[in-house]
N, C-alpha and C positions, 0 to 999 in steps of 0.2 A: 700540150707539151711545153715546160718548161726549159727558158734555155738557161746553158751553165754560166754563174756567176765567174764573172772577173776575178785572177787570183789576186789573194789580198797581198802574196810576200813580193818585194818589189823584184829580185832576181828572176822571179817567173816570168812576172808581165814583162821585164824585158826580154828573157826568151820567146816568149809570145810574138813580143812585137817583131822581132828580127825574123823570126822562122815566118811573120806575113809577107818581108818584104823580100823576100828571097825561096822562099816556095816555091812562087812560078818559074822559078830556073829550076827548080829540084823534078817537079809535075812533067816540066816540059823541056826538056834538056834541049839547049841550040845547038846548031850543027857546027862542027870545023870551021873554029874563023869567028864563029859569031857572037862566039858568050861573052869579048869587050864591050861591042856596040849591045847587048844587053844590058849590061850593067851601067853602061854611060846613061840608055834612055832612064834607068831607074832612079841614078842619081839627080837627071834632072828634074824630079818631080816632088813632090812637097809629102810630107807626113807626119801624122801626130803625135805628139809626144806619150810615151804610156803613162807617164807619170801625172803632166801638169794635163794634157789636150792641145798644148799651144801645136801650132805649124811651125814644123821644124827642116831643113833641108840635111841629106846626107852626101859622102863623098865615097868615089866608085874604089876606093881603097878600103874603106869600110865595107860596104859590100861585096866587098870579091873576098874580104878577111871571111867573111861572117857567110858565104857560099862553100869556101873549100873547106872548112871548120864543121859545118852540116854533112860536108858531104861525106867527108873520113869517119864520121861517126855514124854507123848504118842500125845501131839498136836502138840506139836513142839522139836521133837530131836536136830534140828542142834543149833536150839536157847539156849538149858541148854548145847551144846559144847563153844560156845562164849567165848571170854573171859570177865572179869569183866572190864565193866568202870570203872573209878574211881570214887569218890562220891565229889570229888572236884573238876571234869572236869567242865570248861568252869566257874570260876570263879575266877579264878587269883588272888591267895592269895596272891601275893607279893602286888598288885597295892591298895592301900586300898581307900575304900568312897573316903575321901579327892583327891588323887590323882585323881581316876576315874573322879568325877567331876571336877578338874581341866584341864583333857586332854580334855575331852569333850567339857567346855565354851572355852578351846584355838582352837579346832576347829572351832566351831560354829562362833569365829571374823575370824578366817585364813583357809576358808576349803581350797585353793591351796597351801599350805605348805606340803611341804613334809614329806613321817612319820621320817627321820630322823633330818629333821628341828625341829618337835616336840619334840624329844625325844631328842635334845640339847638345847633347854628352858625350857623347864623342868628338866633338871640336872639344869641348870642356878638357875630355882626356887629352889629346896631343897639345893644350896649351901646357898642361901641368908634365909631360913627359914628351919629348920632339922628339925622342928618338923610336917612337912608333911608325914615322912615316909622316910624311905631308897630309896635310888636309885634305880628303875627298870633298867634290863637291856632292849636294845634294841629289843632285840627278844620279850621278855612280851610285850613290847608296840605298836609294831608292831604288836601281835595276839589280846592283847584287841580290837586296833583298828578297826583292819579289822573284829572280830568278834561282834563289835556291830554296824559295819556300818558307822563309822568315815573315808571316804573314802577320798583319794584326790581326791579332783575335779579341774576344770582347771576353771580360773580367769573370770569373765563376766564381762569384760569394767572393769574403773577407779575403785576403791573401794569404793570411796567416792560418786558415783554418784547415785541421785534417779533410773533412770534406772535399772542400776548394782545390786543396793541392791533388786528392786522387783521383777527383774529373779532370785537373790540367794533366795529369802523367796519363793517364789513359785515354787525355783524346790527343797528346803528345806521340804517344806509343802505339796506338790501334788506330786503324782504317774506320772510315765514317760512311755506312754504305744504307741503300735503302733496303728494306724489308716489305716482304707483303708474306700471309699466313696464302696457303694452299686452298684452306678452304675455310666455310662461314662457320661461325662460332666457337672460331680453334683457338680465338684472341681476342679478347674486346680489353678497351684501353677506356678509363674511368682519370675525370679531373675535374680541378673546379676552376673558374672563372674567375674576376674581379670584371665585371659587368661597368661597362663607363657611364651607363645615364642610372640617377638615382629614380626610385618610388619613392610614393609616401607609404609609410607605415603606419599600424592600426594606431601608434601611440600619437601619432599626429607631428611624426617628425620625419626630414630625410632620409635615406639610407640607400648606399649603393650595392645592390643585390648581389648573391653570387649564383653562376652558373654551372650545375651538375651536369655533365656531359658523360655519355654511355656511346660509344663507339662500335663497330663492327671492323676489325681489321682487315679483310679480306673485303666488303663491298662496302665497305665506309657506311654500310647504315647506321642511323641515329638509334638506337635502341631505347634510349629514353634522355631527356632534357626539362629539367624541370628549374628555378628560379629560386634563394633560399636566401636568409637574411643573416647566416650563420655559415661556418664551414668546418663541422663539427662529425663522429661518427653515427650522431644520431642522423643528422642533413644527408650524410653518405651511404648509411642500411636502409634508408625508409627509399629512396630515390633506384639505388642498386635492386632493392626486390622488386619494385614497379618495372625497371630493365627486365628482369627474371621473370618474372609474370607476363611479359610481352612477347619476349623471345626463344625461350626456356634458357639453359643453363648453357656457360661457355666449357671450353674444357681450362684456359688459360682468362687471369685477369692483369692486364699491366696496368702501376700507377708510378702516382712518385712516392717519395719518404714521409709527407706531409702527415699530422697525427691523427687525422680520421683515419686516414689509408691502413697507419700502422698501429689502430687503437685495438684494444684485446677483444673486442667482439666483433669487428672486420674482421681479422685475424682469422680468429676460430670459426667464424661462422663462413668464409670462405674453405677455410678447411674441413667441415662438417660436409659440403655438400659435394667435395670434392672439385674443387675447382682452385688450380694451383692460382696462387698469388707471383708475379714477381712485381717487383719494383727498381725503378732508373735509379744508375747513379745519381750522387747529389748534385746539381748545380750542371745540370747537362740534359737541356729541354730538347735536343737534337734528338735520343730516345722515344720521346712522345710526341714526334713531329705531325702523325694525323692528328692526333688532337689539337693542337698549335694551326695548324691549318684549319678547323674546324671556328675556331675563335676568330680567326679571319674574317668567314664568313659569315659571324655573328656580329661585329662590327661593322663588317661594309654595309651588309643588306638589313638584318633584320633592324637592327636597333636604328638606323638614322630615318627608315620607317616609319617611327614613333616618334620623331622631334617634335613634330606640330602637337602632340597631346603634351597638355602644358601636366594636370594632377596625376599620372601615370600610377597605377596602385599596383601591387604584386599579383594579386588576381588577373588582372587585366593582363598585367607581359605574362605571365604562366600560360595564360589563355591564347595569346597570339605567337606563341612560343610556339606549342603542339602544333597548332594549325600549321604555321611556316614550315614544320618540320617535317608534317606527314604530308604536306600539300606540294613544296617547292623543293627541299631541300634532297627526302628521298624517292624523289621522282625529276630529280634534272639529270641530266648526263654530266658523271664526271670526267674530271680533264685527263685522268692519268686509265680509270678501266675502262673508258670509254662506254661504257653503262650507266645506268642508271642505280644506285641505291639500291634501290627494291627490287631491282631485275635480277643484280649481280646475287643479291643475298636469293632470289629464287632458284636461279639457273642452277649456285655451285654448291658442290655436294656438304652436306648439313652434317657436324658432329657433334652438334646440341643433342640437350638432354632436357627430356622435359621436366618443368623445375615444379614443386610440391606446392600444397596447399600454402593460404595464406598464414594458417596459425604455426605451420613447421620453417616457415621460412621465419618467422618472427620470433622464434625459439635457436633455429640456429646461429643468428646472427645475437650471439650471449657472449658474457664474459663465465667464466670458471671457477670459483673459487671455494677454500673451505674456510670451517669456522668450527669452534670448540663449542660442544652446546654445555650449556650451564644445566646440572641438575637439578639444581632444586626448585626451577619450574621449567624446564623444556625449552628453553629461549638462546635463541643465538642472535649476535647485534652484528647487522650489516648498516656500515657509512653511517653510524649513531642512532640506527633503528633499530628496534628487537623485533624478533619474527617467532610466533611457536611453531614447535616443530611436534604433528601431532606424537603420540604418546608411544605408539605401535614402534617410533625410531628412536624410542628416549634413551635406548640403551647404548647408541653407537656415540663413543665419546668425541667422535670430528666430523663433520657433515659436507659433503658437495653441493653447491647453490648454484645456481644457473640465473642469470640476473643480463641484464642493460644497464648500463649505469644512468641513463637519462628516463626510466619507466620502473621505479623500485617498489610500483605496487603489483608486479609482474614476479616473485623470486619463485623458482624452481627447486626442488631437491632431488639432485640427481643422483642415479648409482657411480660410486666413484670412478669405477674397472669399465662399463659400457658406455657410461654418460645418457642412459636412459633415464627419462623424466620418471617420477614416483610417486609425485602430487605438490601440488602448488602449496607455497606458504604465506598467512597470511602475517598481516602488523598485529603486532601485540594489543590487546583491547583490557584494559585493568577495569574501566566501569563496568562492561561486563564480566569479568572477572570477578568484581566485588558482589556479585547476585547470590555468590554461594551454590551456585547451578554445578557438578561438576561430573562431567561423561564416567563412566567407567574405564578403569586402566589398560589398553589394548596391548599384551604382549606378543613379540614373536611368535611364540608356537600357537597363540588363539589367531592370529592369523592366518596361520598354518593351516589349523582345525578349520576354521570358515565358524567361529563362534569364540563364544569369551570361552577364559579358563573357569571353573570354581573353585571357591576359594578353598583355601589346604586346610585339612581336620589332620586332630592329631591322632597318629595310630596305638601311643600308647605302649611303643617299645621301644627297646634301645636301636640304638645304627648298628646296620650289616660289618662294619669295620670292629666298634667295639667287642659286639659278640664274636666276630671271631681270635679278636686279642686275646677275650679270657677262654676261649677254647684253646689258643695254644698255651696258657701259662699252666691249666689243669693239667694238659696232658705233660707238666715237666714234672710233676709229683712232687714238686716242693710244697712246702707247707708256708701257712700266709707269714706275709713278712712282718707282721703290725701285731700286735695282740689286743683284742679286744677290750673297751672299758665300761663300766657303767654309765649312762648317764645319769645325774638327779635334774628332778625338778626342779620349778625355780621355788618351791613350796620347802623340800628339804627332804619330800619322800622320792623314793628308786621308783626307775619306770618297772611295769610289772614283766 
C-alpha cells in the first residue's frame, strides 16, 4: 500500500498543516472551561514548518483563529484552512492589453523563438515607442507566456514555404492527440531512416545506410526492416513486398510526402492491391510518431551494439537487423500495450488479406503509361529504348505499358480499360532483324480463329455497292450520258 504524496500547491500543505494541529480539538472536543488551557498546551509545543521543515513555534491566537474557522465550516474544514489566493492571480498586472497582444502577434509570426528572444524585442519595441507601457521583466514574460500557451515550438521546414506554413496553421488550429488502429493490419506506417554508423560498400568506400521500416499500428510489430544505400521507390517496392509476403496485405498504408512514397509505381501498385495510401502532412513528424519512436530504439540498442566492429558491411547489419528484430524487439513487452509485439499482433482480431504471389506483386507495383506505336515497324520508344510490339496489336495506333522505371527489361502491354497484362515486350533487336527471318503477320480476327488468315484471291467481280449503283441508274430509263467512240490503234487501224 502506497501512501499519498505530499501536495505540491503551497495553500494545501498549509491547510494540511493547520488542520494537524488543531484536529485533536475537532476528534475530541473539551469540555466547558477547557478549550483555553487546550490551546495554551498546543501553543507551547514546537512544529514543523510545511514549507522549509524548520521548528517553528505558534501563538494560542493563531490557533483558536484557525479552531473556530474549522469548525463553522462542517463540508469542508481543510478547505476554510487554505490559504487566500490572490484576486489578481493569473493576470499580470505589469503586462498591459497592449503588450499582451503584442507578445502574442510576435508569437504567432515567430512561434520557434525563444522566450528570451521575445523578451528582447520587446524591450527593442518599448525603447523605440514608451507609450506601450514599462518594461516587463523577464520572469512576467516568461509566466504570461507559458500561462497562456505561447510555447516554443521547433521550426517546420523554410518559413517561407506553402508547406511549412500549413503544418504551422494546422498544428496552430487542431488538437495533437494519440491514435492506435483497433485492430492488426488495419494500418501499418512505412519510412526510412538516415542510419548514424556507416558500412563499407562493395565499391570500397563509406556510406551511411538507410533504414526501411514496416510497422504494425495496432501491436507495433516490425513487419519487415531491411538496410539500403539508397532511398528511392525501387528501395521502397522491393522492401514493402517482403513486408507483404511476411504478413499479407494491410487494409491502410501511412507514409510521408517523400518521392518513393509518392512515385507512380507506389502509387498504383498500392492502389492495385487495394490498400489505401494516406500520407502526413509536410513538416509534421508528430503524424508518424510510432515510427519515430521505433528509430529510438534503433539507435539506443541495436546499433551502439556494433561499435566494436571496426569494417561493418551492409550484409552483416541486414543480418543482425532481422535477428534483433524477430528475436528482441518483437518479442519484448511494450511500454504503452503492455504486450508483447507478437502476442499483441496474435491475440487482436486480423483484417489482413493474404497478399499474392511473388510475380503479381512485382507487376503491381508498375508505372502506367501510353505510347503511339510507330507503323512502319511495330516499335514504341520507352525512356530512349524501342520495344516491338508483336504484330497481332500492330493495328491499335496507342498502346498501355506497364513498366518500373528502375527494371526496363520487365515492359508489359496492358489492356487499357482493365489494365490486364497481354504479353510481355521485349528491346528491339536490329542484328537479328537484319537475318531476313520474318514470322507471318498475325491479325485480329486470325487470333480470333485460333489460326492465320489466308491470304485474299481475287473474286473477279465488281463490289456489292457498285453493282447496286448501276442497278438503280437502269431502272431510271434514261439513256447513257456519253456517247461512245472508236478507238484506233496505235498502228492506225480501228479495233475490230
Amino acid at each position: 500500500m502506497t501512501e499519498d504524496p505530499p501536495p505540491r500547491r503551497t495553500h494545501q500543505r498549509w491547510a494540511r498543516f493547520r488542520f494537524g494541529v488543531i484536529g485533536q480539538l475537532l476528534a475530541a472536543p473539551p469540555a466547558r472551561g477547557e478549550l483555553a488551557g487546550r490551546i495554551r498546551q498546543l501553543a507551547r509545543q514546537q512544529w514543523r514548518h510545511p514549507l522549509t521543515g524548520d521548528w517553528m513555534g505558534l501563538g494560542a491566537a493563531t490557533i483558536e483563529r484557525w479552531y473556530y474557522a474549522a469548525l463553522a465550516e462542517r463540508k469542508d474544514p481543510l478547505g476554510a484552512l487554505e490559504r487566500k489566493i490572490r484576486s489578481d492571480h493569473g493576470e499580470h498586472r505589469v503586462l498591459n492589453a497592449k503588450l499582451r497582444e503584442t507578445l502574442a502577434a510576435q508569437h504567432r509570426e515567430h512561434p520557434s523563438w525563444s522566450y528570451q528572444l521575445h523578451a528582447d524585442n520587446l524591450a527593442a519595441l518599448l525603447e523605440s515607442d514608451p507609450r506601450l507601457g514599462p518594461r516587463p521583466s523577464y520572469s512576467s514574460i516568461l509566466r504570461f507566456m507559458k500561462g497562456h500557451g505561447l510555447l516554443k515550438r521547433p521550426r517546420r521546414g523554410p518559413p517561407h514555404s506553402p508547406g511549412a506554413q500549413k503544418a504551422e496553421e494546422r498544428y496552430r488550429n487542431r488538437e495533437v492527440r494519440s491514435y492506435e488502429s483497433e485492430y492488426v493490419n488495419a494500418l501499418w506506417h512505412l519510412d526510412f531512416h538516415h542510419g548514424s554508423r556507416a558500412v563499407l560498400a562493395p565499391g570500397g568506400r563509406w556510406a551511411h545506410p538507410l533504414l526501411l521500416g514496416v510497422l504494425d499500428d495496432r501491436s507495433r510489430l516490425c513487419c519487415h526492416a531491411q538496410w539500403y544505400l539508397a532511398e528511392g521507390a525501387r528501395e521502397l517496392c522491393h522492401g514493402l513486398v517482403q513486408a507483404l509476403q511476411k504478413r499479407g496485405m494491410p487494409r491502410a498504408l501511412m507514409s510521408d510526402n517523400g518521392s518513393a512514397m509518392i512515385a507512380a509505381e507506389t502509387v498504383a501498385g498500392l492502389g492495385r492491391l487495394g490498400i489505401l495510401h494516406e500520407t502526413t502532412l509536410p513538416y509534421s513528424p508528430y503524424q508518424n510518431g510510432k515510427q519515430e519512436s521505433f528509430w529510438g530504439q534503433i539507435e539506443g540498442r541495436l546499433l551502439p551494439m556494433l561499435e566494436s566492429v571496426e569494417a561493418l558491411e551492409l550484409k552483416e547489419l541486414n543480418d543482425t537487423t532481422q535477428a534483433w528484430v524477430e528475436i528482441e524487439y518483437n518479442r519484448k513487452v511494450h511500454s504503452e500495450t503492455k504486450q508483447t509485439p507478437l502476442q499483441a499482433y496474435l491475440d487482436t482480431r486480423d483484417l489482413g488479406r493474404e497478399a499474392p504471389g511473388a510475380e503479381e506483386l512485382a507487376l503491381a507495383f508498375t508505372a502506367e503509361t501510353t505510347r503511339t506505336q510507330r507503323r512502319s515497324d511495330g516499335t514504341v520508344s520507352l525512356q530512349g529504348r524501342r520495344l516491338e510490339v508483336p504484330s497481332r496489336y500492330g493495328h491499335l495506333p496507342r498502346v498501355c505499358l506497364r513498366y518500373a522505371g528502375w527494371e526496363l527489361s520487365r515492359v508489359h502491354l496492358a489492356e487499357p480499360k482493365s489494365g490486364a497484362i497481354l504479353c510481355r515486350l521485349y528491346p528491339q533487336n536490329k542484328n537479328k532483324n537484319a537475318r531476313a527471318a520474318r514470322r507471318t503477320r498475325a491479325t485480329p480476327l486470325s487470333a480470333h480463329q485460333g489460326g492465320q488468315s489466308d491470304p485474299p484471291k481475287p473474286s473477279g467481280e465488281m463490289a456489292p455497292l457498285l453493282k447496286k449503283i448501276l442497278r438503280q441508274y437502269a431502272a431510271t430509263g434514261l439513256p447513257p450520258a456519253y456517247q461512245p467512240k472508236d478507238e484506233i490503234e496505235p498502228t492506225g487501224k480501228a479495233k475490230p
